[in-house]
NUNU-645268 format. One record per residue (C-alpha): residue number from 1; x, y, z. Coordinates in steps of 0.2 Angstrom, whole numbers. Layout:
<sites>
> n, c1, c2, c3
> NUM, X, Y, Z
...
</sites>
This chain:
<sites>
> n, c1, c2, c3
> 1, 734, 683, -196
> 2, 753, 685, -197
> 3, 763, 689, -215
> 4, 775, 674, -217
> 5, 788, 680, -230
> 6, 775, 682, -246
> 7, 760, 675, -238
> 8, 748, 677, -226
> 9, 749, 662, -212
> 10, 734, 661, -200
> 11, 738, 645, -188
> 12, 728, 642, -171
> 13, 721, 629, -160
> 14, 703, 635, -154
> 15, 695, 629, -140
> 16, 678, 635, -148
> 17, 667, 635, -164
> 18, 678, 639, -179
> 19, 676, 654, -190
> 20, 684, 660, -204
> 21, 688, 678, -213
> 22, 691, 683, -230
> 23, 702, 694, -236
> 24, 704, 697, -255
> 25, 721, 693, -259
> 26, 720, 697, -278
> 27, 719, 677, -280
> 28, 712, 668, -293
> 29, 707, 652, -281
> 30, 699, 650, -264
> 31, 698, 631, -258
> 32, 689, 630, -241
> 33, 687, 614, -231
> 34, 677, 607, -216
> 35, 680, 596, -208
> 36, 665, 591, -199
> 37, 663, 576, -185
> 38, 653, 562, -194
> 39, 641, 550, -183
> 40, 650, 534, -186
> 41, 666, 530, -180
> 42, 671, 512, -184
> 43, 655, 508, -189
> 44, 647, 515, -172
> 45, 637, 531, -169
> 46, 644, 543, -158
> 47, 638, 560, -150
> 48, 655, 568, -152
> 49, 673, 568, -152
> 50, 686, 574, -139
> 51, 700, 584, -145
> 52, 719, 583, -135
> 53, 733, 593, -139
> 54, 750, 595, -137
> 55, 747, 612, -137
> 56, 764, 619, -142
> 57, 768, 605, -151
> 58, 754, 605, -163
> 59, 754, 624, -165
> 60, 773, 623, -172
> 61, 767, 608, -181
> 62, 754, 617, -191
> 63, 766, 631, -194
> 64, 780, 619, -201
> 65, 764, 613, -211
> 66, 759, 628, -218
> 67, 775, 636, -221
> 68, 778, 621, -232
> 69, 762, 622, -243
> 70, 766, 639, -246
> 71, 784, 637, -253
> 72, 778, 621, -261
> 73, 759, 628, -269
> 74, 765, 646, -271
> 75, 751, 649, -259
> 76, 748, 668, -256
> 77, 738, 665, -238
> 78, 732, 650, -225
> 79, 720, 648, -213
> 80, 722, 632, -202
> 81, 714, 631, -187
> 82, 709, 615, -177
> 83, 697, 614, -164
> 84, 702, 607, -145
> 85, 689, 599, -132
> 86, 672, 592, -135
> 87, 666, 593, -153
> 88, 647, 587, -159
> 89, 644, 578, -171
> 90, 641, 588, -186
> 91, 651, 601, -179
> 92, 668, 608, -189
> 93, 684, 602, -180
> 94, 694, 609, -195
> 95, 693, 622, -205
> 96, 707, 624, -220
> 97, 707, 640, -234
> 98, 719, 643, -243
> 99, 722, 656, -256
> 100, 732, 654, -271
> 101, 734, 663, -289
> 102, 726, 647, -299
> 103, 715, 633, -294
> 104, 726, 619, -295
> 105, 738, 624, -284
> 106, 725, 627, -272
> 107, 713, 610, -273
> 108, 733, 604, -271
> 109, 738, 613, -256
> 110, 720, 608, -248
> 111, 724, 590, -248
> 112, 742, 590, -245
> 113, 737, 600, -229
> 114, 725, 590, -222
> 115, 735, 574, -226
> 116, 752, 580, -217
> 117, 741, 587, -202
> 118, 733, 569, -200
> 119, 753, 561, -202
> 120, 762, 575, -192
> 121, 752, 585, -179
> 122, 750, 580, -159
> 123, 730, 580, -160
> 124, 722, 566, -153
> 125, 705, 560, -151
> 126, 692, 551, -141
> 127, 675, 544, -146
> 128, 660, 548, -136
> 129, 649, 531, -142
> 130, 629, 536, -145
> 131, 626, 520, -139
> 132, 635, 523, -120
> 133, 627, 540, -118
> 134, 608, 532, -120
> 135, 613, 517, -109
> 136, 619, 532, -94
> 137, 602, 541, -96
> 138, 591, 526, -96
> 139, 601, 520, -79
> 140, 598, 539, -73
> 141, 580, 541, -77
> 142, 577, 524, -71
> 143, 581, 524, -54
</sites>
């Protein structure tokens, strides 16, 4: 975690499950959010997502991001990490905390975040359809 002028900023891309630590602040409200892969995309079930990166790109995006939030929400830390490569469904793709001295500014600062990243950072992803994935293994076990 790196100290960005009066606040704790944690920013990575991560090519692996996503965890989080907590370190008390002295704040008066923690808002975590995960982002987790559903099981429909455009009304059709999937297996999982594939995550792409401009990798230096997105990292100085989420920095921009979270350096933002925290002048706009008087945040005292962030964590912000998003996930790169094959995701499962149910499995987190982002993970958000942030740490501010009231609960307003925090549930705030959640949403903002997540809204800019979707808007501003190089992150793209590909469907892998349910549907596809049964079709290849009834073809493989049927020959």
């Amino acid at each position: 975690m790196q100290r960005m002028a009066n606040y704790l900023c944690d920013v990575a891309l991560v090519g692996g499950p996503l965890e989080i630590t907590r370190d008390a602040l002295g704040e008066g409200a923690v808002v975590e959010f995960f982002g987790n892969v559903r099981a429909l995309e455009n009304g059709r079930h999937i297996s999982a997502l594939e995550y792409e990166a401009h990798a230096s790109m997105a990292e100085h995006q989420l920095r921009m991001i979270a350096r933002e939030a925290a002048e706009k929400f008087s945040l005292l830390a962030i964590t912000l990490h998003h996930r790169i490569g094959r995701v499962a469904v149910g499995e987190t793709s982002l993970l958000l905390r942030v740490a501010a001295l009231h609960r307003g500014a925090a549930f705030a600062a959640s949403g903002w975040i997540v809204d800019e990243l979707k808007k501003r950072v190089p992150i793209w992803k590909t469907p892998s359809f349910a549907e596809r994935a049964a079709a290849v293994e009834e073809l493989s076990t049927a020959t």
